[in-house]
Every structure is written in C-alpha cells, then in structure tokens.
N, C-alpha and C positions, 0 to 999 in steps of 0.2 A: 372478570376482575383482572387487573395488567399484575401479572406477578412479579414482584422485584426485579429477577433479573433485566425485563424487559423495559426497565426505565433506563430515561437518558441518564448517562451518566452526573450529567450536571445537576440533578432533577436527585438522582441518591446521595448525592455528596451534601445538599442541602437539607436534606432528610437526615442524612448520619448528623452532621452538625447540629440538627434541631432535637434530637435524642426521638426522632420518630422513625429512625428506620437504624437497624443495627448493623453494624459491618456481618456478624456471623449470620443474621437471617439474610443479609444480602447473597453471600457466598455460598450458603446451601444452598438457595435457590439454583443459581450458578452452577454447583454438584449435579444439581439432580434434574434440572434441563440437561446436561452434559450428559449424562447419566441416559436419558430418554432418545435421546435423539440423534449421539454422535456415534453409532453403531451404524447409519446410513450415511455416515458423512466422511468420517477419518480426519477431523480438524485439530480435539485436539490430544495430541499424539503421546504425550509426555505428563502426567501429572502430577501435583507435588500440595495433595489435598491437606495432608496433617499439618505439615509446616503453616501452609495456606488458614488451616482455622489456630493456628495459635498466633499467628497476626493476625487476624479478625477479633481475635477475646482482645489483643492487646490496644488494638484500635480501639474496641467499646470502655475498656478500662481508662482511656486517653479520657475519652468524651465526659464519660463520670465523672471524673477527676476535675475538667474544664479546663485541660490541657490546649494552648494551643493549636489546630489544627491545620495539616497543610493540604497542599490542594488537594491533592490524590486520597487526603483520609480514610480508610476502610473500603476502598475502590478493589476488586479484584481484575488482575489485568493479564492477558494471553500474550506471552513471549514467542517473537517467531524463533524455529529453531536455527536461524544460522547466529545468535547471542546466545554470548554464554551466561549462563546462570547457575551462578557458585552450590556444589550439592543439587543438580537434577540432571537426570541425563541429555548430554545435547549433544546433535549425531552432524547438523549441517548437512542432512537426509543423505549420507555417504557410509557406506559400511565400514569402512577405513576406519569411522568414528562411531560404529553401532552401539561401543559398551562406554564413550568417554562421559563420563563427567567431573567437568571444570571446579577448580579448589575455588576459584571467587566469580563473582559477578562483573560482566564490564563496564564501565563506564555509565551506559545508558540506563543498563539494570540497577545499579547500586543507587543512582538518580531517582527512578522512578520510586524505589524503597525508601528513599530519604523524601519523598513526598507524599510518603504514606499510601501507596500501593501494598495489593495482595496479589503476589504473585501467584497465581493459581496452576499454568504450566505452559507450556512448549506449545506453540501450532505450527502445523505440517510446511513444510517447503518440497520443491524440487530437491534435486541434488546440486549443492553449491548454491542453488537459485538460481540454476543456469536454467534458461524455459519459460515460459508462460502456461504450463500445465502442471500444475501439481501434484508429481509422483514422485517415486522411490524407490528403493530396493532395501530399503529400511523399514519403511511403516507402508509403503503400498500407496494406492491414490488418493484424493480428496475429491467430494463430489460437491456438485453445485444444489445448495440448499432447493433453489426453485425448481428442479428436476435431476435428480439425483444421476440418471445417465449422462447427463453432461459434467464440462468441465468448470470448474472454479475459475481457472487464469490460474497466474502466479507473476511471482512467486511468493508474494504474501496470501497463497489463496489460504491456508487455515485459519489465518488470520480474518480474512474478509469471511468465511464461514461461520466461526465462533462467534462472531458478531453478529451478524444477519440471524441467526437461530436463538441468540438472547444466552450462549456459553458464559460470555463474559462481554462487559459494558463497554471495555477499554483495550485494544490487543495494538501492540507495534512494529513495524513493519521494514523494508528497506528495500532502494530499488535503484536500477541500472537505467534499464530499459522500461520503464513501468512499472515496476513489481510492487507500488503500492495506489496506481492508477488503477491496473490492468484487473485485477481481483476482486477491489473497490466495485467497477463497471460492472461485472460479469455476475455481483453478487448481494447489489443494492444497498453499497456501504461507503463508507466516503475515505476518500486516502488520499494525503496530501505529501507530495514532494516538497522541500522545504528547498531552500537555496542551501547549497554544498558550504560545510561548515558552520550553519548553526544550531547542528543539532552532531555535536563531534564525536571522531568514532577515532579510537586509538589502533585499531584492527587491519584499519586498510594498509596495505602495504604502500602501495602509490599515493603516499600522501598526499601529493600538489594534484592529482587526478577528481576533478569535480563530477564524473559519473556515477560513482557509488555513493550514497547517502542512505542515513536512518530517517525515521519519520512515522510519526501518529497514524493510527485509523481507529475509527467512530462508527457510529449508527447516523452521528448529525457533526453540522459543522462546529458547533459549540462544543460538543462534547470533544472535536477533534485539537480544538484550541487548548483545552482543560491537558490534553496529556501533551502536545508539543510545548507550550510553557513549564512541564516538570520534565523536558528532554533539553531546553534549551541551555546551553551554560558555555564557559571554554575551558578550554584544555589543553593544553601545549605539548602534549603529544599529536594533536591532529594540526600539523601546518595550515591547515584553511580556517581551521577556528577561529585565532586568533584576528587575523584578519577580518572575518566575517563580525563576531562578537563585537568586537571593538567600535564597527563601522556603524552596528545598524541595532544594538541591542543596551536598550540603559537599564530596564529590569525583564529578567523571564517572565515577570508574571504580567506586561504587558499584551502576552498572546494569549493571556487565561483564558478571555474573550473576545469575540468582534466587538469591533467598535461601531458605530452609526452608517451607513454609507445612503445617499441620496442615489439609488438607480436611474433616475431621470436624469442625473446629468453625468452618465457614461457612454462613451463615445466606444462602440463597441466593435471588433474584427470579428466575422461567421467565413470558417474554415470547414468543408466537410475534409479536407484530402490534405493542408498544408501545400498543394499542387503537385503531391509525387506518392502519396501515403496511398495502399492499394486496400480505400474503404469497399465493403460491401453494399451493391448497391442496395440494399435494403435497411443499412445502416444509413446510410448517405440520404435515403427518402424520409427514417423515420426522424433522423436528426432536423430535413427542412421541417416535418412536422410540428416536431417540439418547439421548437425557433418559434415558427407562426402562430403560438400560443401567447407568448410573451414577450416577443422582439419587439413589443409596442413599448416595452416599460423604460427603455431608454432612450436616450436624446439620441443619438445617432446608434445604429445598429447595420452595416453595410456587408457583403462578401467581398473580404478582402485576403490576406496570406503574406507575411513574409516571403524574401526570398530566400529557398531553402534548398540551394544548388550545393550539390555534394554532400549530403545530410547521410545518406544511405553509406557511399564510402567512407567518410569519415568514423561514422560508429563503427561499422562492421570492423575497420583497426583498432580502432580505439580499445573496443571490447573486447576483441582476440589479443591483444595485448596486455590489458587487465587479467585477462585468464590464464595467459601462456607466465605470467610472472607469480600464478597463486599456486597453480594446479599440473605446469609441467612435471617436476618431480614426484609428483602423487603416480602419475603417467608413468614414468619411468620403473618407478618405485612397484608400484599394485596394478597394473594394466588392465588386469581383468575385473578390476574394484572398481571403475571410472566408469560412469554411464557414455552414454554417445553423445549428448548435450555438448559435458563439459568438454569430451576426448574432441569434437568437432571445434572446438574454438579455439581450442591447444594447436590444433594441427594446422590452421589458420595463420594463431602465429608466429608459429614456424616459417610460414611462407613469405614472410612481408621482409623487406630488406629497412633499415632507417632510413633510406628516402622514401621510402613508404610511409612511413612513420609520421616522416620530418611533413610529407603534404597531407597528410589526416588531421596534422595539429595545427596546419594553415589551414585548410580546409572549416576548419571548427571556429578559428579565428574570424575567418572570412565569416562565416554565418551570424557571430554573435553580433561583430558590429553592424549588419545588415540589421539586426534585432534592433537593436538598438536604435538606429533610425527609424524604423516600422511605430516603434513604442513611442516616439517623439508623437505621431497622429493618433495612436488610439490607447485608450484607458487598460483594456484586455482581449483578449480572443478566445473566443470558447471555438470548442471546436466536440467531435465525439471526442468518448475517452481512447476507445478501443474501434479499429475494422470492422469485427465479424460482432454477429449475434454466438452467444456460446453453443461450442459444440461437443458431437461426445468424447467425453474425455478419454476413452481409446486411442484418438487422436493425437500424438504426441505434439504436432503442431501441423495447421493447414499447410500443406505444398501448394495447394489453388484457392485464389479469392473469386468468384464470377468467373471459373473456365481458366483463369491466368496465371500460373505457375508464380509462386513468391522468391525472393531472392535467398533470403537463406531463412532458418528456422524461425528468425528473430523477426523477417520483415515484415511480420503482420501486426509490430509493435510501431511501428513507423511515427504514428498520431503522437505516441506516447513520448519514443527516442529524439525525435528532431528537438522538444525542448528539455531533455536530458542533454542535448550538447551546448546548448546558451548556456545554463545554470538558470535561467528564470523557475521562481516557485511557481505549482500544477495542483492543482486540485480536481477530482473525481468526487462530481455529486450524483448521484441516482435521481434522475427525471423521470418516474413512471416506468414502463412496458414497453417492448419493443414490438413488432407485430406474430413474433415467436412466446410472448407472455413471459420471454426473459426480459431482466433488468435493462435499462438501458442508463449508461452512464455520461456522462455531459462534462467533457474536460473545459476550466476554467486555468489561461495562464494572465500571472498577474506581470509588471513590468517587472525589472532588476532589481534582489533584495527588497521587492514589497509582499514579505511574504504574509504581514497580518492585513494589507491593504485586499489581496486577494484574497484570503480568509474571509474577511469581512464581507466583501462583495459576495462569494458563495453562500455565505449566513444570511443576508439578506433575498439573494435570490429563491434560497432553500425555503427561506420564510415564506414569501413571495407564492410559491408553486405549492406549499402545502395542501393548499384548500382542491385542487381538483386532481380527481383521481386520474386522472392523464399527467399528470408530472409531480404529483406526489412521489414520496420515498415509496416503494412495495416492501411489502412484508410476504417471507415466505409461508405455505401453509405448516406450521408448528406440529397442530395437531394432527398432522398424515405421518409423521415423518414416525414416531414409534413403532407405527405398526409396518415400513418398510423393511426388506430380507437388511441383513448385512452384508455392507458393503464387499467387505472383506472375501464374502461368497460370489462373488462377479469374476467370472472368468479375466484374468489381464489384469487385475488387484493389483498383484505385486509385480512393483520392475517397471520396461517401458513399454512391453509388447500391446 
C-alpha cells in the first residue's frame, strides 16, 4: 500500500481538499520516512517538526471550517539551506553561519507559507552552493538515494534526495550552473530552471545578473508546476522581476498545471554535447538509446545544436565574478572557514581585469542571439541533463571525463551552464536507468520566457514514457535503505577530503 508521503503532490492536495487525507497524517508520514531512512543519506539537515505539526492541525482546521483553500494547502515542503527561513537554523552549509538563524523568512519562503505550505526543514547544500557534490563542514555529505556510495550532484542535492525517498512531496531549490538540473538527473527527480526573474529573489546581490535563480523540484512535472505557481510573483527588489512578471505573467496560478501539448507537432533539436560539453561516452550512448525509444513521437526530431562558441569562457567570468562580489570578504575576513570550491572562484576573480569582463558579457550576448535564431527552427532541444553517470561522492568533482582532464571544477556542468547563459527555461526529467542502474536524466530547454510551454511539453512527454520501464521515472529501493550503516560513519563524512 503507497503510504502518503509517497503520493504526488497534486494527488494529496486533492485528498487534503476532499477531507480524505489530513495535512497532520500527511506530515507524519513525512517524519517517519525521514525518521527511517535519512541516517543513510544526510538530506534533511535541519528540522523544524513541532512548528511543522501546528500548521498541519491548522491546515486540517482550515478544511473543517471550509475555509478557502490554497494551492500548497497542508503540503509539507524541504527548504534548501541557502533560504532563509525565519526561527530554523540556516547555515548556507558554511561554518561562518553554523549557529545563524534568521529573524524572518524570505521572500520565497513567506510565499510558499502564504499558499499554505508546511515547512517541514532545510535540505543539505554544498557550501555557498558552489559544486555539484553535496558536502560540508557543517552537516557532512549527502548520498545518492540509488547507492548511497555515490554522489547526489548539487547543489540542490538534499533537495532532489528528500524527494526521491518520499521525506517530503515538495522541496525548492536554486541554481547557477545546474543546481536544480544536476541533483534532479543524478537522483530521479525533476528540476526546473525557470527564466531569471520570475521566480524573484531579493538576496542576490548582482541584481541585473540572469545566472542565479530560485526554482521548484518534484517527483513529477505536475507536481513541479503546483509549487513554481506559489513561487511565481514580483517584487521590486529583484530588478529582473519586474520586467520578466510584467512581460510574460497575467496570473501565477497559470503554471499550477500543464496545459495540453500535441508532441506530433514538435519540431525537435537532439544535442548529446551542445558541440563542446565534455559528455561521457556512456552517457552520450545511453542518451541515443532513450531518443530511439520515443524520437518517433514527434514531427521532426533531428541532431542538431546551437552555436555555442565561447559558452565555457563566458561562464567561467561570469561566475567567478558572481562569487568574488558575495564571498571575497568572507576570504579575507575567516580564511580558514572557506572551503576550496568557493576560495577557487574568488581567486579567479581576482584575476580577470574588466576587459575581461567587458568580453564575457559579449560573449554571452553573442550566444543568446545565436539562440535565438536556432529557436526560430525548432520548438526545443533536449539534450542529457548532466555528463557523467553518478560517482562516488568522495569525489569532490571529476578532473577526467573518458581519460580527458576537464577545464575547471564546474566543467562537467557544461550540458547544464550553456543554457544558464541564454536565460531560456530547462527542465530535468528522469528517463529510466542509465547502464550503471543510476537515474538518468533528460534535459528539456524550452524557447525564451516559454517556461509553462516547456513545462508542458515535459508533462506530456513524462506522461508519454510512464508506461515502460525503460523510461519510466525510477524509484529508489526505500526498503534497503533503514537497514544501511550511517552515513555519518563513512570515513570523508565530513568536509571535502
């Protein structure tokens, strides 16, 4: 029998509204998977149960009552730790901040509250979120549900674990470089990058900087819709908001759901590499695989790619610049507090003079409009989400893809970063198994600002691939995982070693 937590989210919200399924039986459940399971994993890091069941009784009181209901109603939902959430402790996996907790919630949290979320707690990050391997010197590592010696990704990996193991229905996420693709992929959960600005964050410092963004993750693409429609709004502290809001948003609750999409008549781009990205070739074979399952289902389906010249230097500034304006003085200030991630990108941007600068933001220029004519021929491009099959998360991050040394820590994000420098919305659905029995993840980018068009398109496809267990969503095995050592006991736990 599917025990609560393990329902889609959309699927309990329907239940809580029909007085057949309670917010507080939801959120035990929730507890006590948590409770079994997350001793092998480290996801979620931070929790805020009591609080959690007195909005659960206040949600069931709502429903009695026949109180209006909003979307998120009696939903319990996993905050990553780089949001703050007002009364629980949020560290941004940095010892600097091991003991902080924040007097209110931000923007996105008080949001997600106001649509009737249960906050239930914090899941693990890197430090800063710089990496795609989720560790710390805070809480230690996060392991990959389907084999706990490997790695999650990141930097939303406790996020994409909590999910995949049924902690919690609903957890949110943020990402640079991937970090709500790359965890998605690696952990058979779905994570959508949204277009920069309509999901506003008052926090970033580089306001006018379209590389950081918040954004939903799910078990499924509906469920992914349900929480970025109680994320979506504006705010005039975030300079992109408004703009973005204004252009392309009449109500939030139009992404509640997909809408219909016809797959026969999408004209489709198949990328294994983007023509620079340094995939593994057994990613790159199982990716033709999947394709030759389903490439029949639309009208045009060809290999094709942007041109994506200078993709690599542009980020590589970009980012080191992003991080030399958050975390330099952290550097200064606690030196020995700063992992090698963040210290590595600080000292980067150190180096870059403003003509360096000045040709990263051409550079970026240059690509988007090349996008932009690409997207004039085709509907979207799927491509993998992520290079590598997961590895063991001892590995801070591969130096070699197939024998070939990678450019810096980041480059095996490549798949993920080239459309973090357009702004186009990305989504990461889970296709089946890769030939290692890990997840494999199937990046889907939609054109400019279509980001419930590309929503849609994955909700259909996701529908689509249900039925065989070659591209179905995977489920980890649940019931192995109580009786694994703790994590915690793994030599290299804690820190980066």
């Amino acid at each position: 029998m599917t025990e609560p937590c393990d329902l889609p989210a959309t699927t309990a919200r329907r239940l809580i509204g029909a007085r057949k399924l309670s917010s507080a039986e939801l959120l035990e459940s929730c507890i006590s998977r948590i409770n079994a399971v997350d001793h092998a994993l480290n996801a979620m890091v931070a929790r805020d149960d009591e609080r959690a069941r007195a909005t659960a009784e206040e949600a069931d009181t709502a429903v009695g009552r026949g109180d209006p209901l909003p979307l998120l109603h009696g939903l319990p939902v996993g905050v990553k730790d780089l949001e703050d959430v007002g009364g629980l402790r949020t560290t941004y996996g940095s010892p600097i901040y091991r003991e902080h907790v924040p007097q209110q919630d931000e923007r996105m949290v008080a949001a997600l509250r106001e649509a009737g979320a249960v906050i239930l707690g914090k899941t693990n990050v890197p430090e800063w979120g710089a990496g795609a391997n989720t560790r710390n010197t805070v809480y230690g590592v996060t392991a990959n549900p389907f084999d706990p010696t490997k790695s999650a990704a990141g930097s939303s990996g406790g996020s994409a674990v909590a999910l995949a193991t049924g902690m919690v229905p609903l957890a949110t996420g943020s990402d640079v470089g991937g970090s709500l693709r790359n965890p998605a992929a690696f952990c058979g959960v779905v994570g959508f990058r949204p277009t920069p600005g309509l999901v506003p964050s008052e926090k970033r410092l580089h306001g006018w900087s379209p590389l950081p963004v918040l954004g939903p993750m799910a078990r499924t693409v509906p469920d992914t819709c349900l929480l970025l429609a109680a994320m979506v709004s504006d705010d005039p502290r975030d300079p992109l908001a408004a703009t973005i809001y204004r252009r392309v948003v009449h109500s939030p609750e139009e992404y509640a759901r997909p809408f219909p999409v016809d797959l026969a008549s999408l004209r489709v781009a198949i990328t294994p590499d983007f023509g620079f990205a340094p995939t593994e070739r057994h990613i790159a074979e199982v990716f033709a695989e999947k394709l030759g399952l389903f490439r029949h289902l639309f009208a045009e389906a060809e290999e094709a790619t942007p041109d994506c010249r200078g993709a690599d230097e542009a980020f590589e500034i970009l980012r080191a610049v992003t991080f030399l304006g958050s975390h330099l003085e952290k550097i200064r200030a606690r030196p020995e507090d700063v992992g090698p991630n963040v210290r590595a990108n600080v000292e980067e941007g150190l180096r870059y003079t403003a003509e360096g600068v000045a040709r990263a933001v051409t550079l970026q220029t240059e690509l988007y409009r090349r996008w932009q004519e690409f997207f004039r021929r085709y509907d979207v491009i799927l491509s993998p989400a992520i290079t590598i099959s997961p590895r063991d998360w001892h590995e801070l991050y591969p130096a070699a893809i197939d024998g070939k040394p990678t450019r810096t820590y980041f480059h095996w994000l490549a798949l993920a970063y080239v459309v973090t420098l357009t702004g186009h919305p990305a989504v990461s659905i889970p296709v089946g198994l890769d030939r290692n029995g890990m997840p494999f993840g199937l990046q889907i980018v939609g054109p400019r600002g279509g980001d419930a068009y590309v929503l849609s398109v994955a909700a259909a496809l996701e529908e689509m691939l249900a039925g065989d267990a070659r591209t179905a969503r995977p489920v980890p095995d649940i019931a192995r995982l109580p009786a694994v050592p703790p994590l915690r006991e793994s030599p290299g736990f804690m820190g980066f070693g």
